[in-house]
C-alpha positions in Angstrom: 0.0 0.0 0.0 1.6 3.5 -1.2 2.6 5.9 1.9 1.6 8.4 -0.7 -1.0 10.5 -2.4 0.3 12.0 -5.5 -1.9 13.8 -8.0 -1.3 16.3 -10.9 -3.7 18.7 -12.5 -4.6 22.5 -13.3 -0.5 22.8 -12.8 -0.6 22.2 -9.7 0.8 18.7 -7.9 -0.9 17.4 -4.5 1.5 15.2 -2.2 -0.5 13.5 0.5 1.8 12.0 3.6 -0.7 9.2 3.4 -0.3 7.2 7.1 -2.7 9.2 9.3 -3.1 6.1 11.9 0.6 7.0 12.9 0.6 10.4 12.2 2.2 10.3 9.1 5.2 9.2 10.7 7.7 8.6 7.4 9.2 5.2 7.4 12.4 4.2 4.8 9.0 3.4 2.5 7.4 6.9 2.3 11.0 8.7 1.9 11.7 5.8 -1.2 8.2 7.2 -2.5 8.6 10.5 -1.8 12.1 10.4 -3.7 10.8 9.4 -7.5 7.0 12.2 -6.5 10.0 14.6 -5.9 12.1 14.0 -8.9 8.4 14.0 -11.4 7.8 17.5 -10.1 11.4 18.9 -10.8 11.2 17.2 -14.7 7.4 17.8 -15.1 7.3 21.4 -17.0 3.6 21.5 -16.7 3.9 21.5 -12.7 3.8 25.4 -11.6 3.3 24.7 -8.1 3.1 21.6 -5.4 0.9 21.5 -2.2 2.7 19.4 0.3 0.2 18.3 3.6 -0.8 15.0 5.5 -3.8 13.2 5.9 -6.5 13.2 8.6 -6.9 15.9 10.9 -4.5 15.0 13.4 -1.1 15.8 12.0 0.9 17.0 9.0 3.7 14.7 10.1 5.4 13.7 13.4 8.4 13.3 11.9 10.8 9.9 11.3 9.4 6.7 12.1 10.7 6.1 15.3 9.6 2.4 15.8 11.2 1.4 12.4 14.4 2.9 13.6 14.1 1.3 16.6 13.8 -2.1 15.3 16.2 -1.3 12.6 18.7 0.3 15.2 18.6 -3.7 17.0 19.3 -5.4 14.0 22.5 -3.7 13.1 20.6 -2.4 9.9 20.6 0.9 11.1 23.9 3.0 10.9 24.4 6.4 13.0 23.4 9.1 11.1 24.0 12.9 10.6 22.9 15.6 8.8 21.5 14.7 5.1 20.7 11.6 3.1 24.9 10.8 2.2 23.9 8.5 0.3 21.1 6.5 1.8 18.2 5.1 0.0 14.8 6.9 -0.6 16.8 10.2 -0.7 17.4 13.3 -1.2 14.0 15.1 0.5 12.9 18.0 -0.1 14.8 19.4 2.7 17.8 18.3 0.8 16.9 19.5 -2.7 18.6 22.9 -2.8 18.4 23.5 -6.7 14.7 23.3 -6.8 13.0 26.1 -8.0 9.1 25.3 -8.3 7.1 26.6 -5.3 6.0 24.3 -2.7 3.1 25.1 -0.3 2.9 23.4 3.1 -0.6 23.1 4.3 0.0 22.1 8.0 -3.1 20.7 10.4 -2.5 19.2 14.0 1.3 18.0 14.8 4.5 18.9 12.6 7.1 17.7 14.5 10.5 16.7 14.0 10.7 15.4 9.9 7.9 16.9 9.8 8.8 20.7 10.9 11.7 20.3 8.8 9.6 19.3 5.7 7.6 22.4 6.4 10.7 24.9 7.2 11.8 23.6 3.3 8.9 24.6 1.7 8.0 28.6 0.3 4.6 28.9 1.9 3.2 27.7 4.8 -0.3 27.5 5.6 -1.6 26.1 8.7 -4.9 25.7 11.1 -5.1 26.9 14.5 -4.6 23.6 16.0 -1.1 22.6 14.4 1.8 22.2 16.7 5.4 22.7 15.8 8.6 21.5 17.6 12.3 20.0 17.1 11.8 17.4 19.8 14.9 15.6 18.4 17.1 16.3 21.4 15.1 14.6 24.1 15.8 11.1 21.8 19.1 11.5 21.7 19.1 12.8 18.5 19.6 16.0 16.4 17.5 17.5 13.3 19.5 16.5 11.0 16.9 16.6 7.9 17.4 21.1 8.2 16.1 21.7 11.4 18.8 22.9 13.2 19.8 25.1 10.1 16.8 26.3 8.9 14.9 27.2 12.1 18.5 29.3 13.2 18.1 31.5 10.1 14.3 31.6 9.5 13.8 33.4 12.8 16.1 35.0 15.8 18.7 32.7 17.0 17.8 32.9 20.6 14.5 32.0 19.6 16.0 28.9 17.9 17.8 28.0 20.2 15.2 28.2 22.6 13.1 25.6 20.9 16.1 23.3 19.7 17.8 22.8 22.6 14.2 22.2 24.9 12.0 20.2 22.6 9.4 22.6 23.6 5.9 22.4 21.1 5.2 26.0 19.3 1.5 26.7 18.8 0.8 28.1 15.0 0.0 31.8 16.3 3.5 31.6 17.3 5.1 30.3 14.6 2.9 33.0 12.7 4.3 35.6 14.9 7.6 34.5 14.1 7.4 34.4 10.2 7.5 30.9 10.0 4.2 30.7 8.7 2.3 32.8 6.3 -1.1 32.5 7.4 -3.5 30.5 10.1 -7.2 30.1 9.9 -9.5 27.8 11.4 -9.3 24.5 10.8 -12.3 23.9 8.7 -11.2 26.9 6.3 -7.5 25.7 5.9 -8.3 23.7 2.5 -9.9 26.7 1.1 -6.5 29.2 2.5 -4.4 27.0 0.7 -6.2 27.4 -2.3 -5.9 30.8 -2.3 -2.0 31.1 -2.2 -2.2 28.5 -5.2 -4.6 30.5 -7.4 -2.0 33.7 -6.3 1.0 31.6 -7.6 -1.1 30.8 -10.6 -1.3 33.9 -11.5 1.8 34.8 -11.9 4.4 33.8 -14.5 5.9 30.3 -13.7 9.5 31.6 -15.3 9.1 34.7 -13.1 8.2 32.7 -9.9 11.1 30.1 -10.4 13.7 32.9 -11.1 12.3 34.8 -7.7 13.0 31.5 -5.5 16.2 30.5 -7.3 17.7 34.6 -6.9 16.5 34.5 -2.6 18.0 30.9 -1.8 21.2 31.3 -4.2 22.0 34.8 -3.0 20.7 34.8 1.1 24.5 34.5 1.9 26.1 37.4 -0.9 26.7 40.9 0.2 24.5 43.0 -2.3 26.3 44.1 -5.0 27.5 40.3 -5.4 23.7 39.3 -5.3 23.5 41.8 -8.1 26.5 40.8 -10.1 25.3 37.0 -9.9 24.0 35.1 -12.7 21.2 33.1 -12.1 19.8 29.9 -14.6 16.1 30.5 -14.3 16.3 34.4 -14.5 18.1 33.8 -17.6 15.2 31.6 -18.8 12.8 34.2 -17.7 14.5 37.1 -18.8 14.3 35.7 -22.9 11.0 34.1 -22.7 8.1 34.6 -24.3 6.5 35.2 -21.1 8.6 38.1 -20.4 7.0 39.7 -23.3 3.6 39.0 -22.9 3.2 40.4 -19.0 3.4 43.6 -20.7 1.5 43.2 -23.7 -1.6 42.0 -21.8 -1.2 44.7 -19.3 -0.9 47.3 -21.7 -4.2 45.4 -23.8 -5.7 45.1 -20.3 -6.4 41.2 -20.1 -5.4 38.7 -18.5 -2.0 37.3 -19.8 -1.5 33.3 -20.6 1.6 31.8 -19.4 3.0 29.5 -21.8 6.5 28.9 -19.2 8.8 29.7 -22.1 
C-alpha cells in the first residue's frame, strides 16, 4: 500500500503523507516514494506549483518513524546518522533538494514535529490551522534534526529563539510560529483547504519563469553581500529574462487582459 498521495492537474501537484493512523510518521517506504514524487515535479514542465500536507486531521507529520528505527537500530541495519541523506536510499528530501526552484506550499493541520517541521521549514509557503503544533523534539531522543532543522529554524527566525526551541524540545502553537514568520497564514481548521487554495490561485497567476527565477535569486544569494547578489547570474532568471513570457506580461497589461503563461 503506497505511503503516498500524488496527484497532478490544473499545474498544480498534490503530495499526501498518506499514514494518518501513525501520524504520518515517514518510514524508509514513504522517503523511497517521496524520492521518484520529488524528482516528477522537478522534470514535469507542466507543474507550476506543489501543495505538500498529511492526511487526517491529526497531524501534518510527526516526523521519522521512530519504531522502524528502533527495530532497525537492533538489527544492526541501522547505521548512526548525521545531517542529510549521504547516500542512503529513498533520498534526497525536499529538505535536501537545494536547486529546486518550483514553489511548494505546506498546508500544515494538528502536529508537525520533528521530519515533519523540517519538511515544512523547506517549503516557500506555509499554511496552517489553529490547532497545528510545531517542535524539534529531536534532542530529548538522543538525536539532532538533522533533515534542516537545526539550520533552517536558526536563520528563518532570531537565533535565541531557535535556540530556545532546539535545545528544549518545547511544542510551538501556529499563532507563534505566525508571529515569528515561520508561517504565512493561520485560519480555522475547517477553512484551511480553502486558504491553501488561495496562495495557489495567487502563484497561478503569476508567470511560472518569473516565480522560479524569484525562489532561485533568494536561496542562491541569502549568503552574498549586495552588490555580489547583483552581479550573480542566475539559470532560471536567464530563462525568464528571454521568454516569451517576459514579453507577454506587458502586452496583456498594456491590452488590459489577462495574460496566458506559456513557461517559455
Amino acid at each position: 500500500m503506497s505511503r503516498v498521495r500524488y496527484t497532478k492537474a490544473g499545474h498544480v501537484a498534490r503530495i499526501t503523507l498518506d499514514r494518518p493512523e501513525v501520524l504520518n510518521a515517514m518510514d524508509l517506504r514513504m522517503h523511497e516514494e517521496l524520492g521518484e514524487v520529488w524528482d516528477d515535479v522537478e522534470a514535469d514542465d507542466d507543474v507550476w506549483v506543489a501543495v505538500l500536507t498529511g492526511a487526517g486531521d491529526r497531524a501534518f507529520s510527526v516526523g521519522q518513524d521512530l519504531k522502524e528505527l528502533a527495530a532497525r537500530t537492533r538489527t544492526g541495519e541501522a547505521a548512526p546518522a548525521t545531517f542529510g541523506s549521504r547516500g542512503r536510499p529513498g533520498f534526497p528530501r525536499l529538505t535536501e533538494r537545494f536547486g529546486m526552484c518550483k514553489p511548494v506550499i505546506a498546508k500544515v493541520r494538528g502536529y508537525a514535529l520533528g521530519g515533519g517541521f523540517e519538511l515544512a521549514l523547506a517549503c516557500d509557503i506555509v499554511v496552517a490551522s489553529s490547532d497545528a503544533t510545531f517542535a524539534l523534539p529531536e534532542a530529548k531522543l538522543g538525536l539532532v534534526a538533522g533533515a534542516g532543522g537545526v539550520f533552517r529554524l536558526t536563520r528563518q527566525i532570531p537565533v535565541k529563539a531557535a535556540m530556545g526551541f532546539l535545545l528544549t524540545g518545547r511544542p510551538m502553537d501556529a499563532h507563534r510560529a505566525f508571529d515569528l514568520g515561520l508561517v504565512n497564514e493561520v485560519v480555522p481548521a475547517a477553512e484551511l483547504d480553502d486558504c491553501a487554495e488561495r496562495w495557489v490561485a495567487d502563484v497561478l497567476r503569476c508567470a511560472p519563469l518569473a516565480v522560479r527565477a524569484v525562489k532561485e535569486v533568494v536561496s542562491r544569494s541569502a549568503h552574498l553581500p549586495l552588490e555580489s547578489a547583483f552581479a550573480e547570474r542566475y539559470v532560471w532568471e536567464e530563462r525568464r529574462m528571454h521568454s516569451r513570457d517576459a514579453r507577454e506580461g506587458p502586452a496583456a497589461f498594456a491590452e488590459k487582459r489577462e495574460p496566458r503563461w506559456e513557461a517559455r
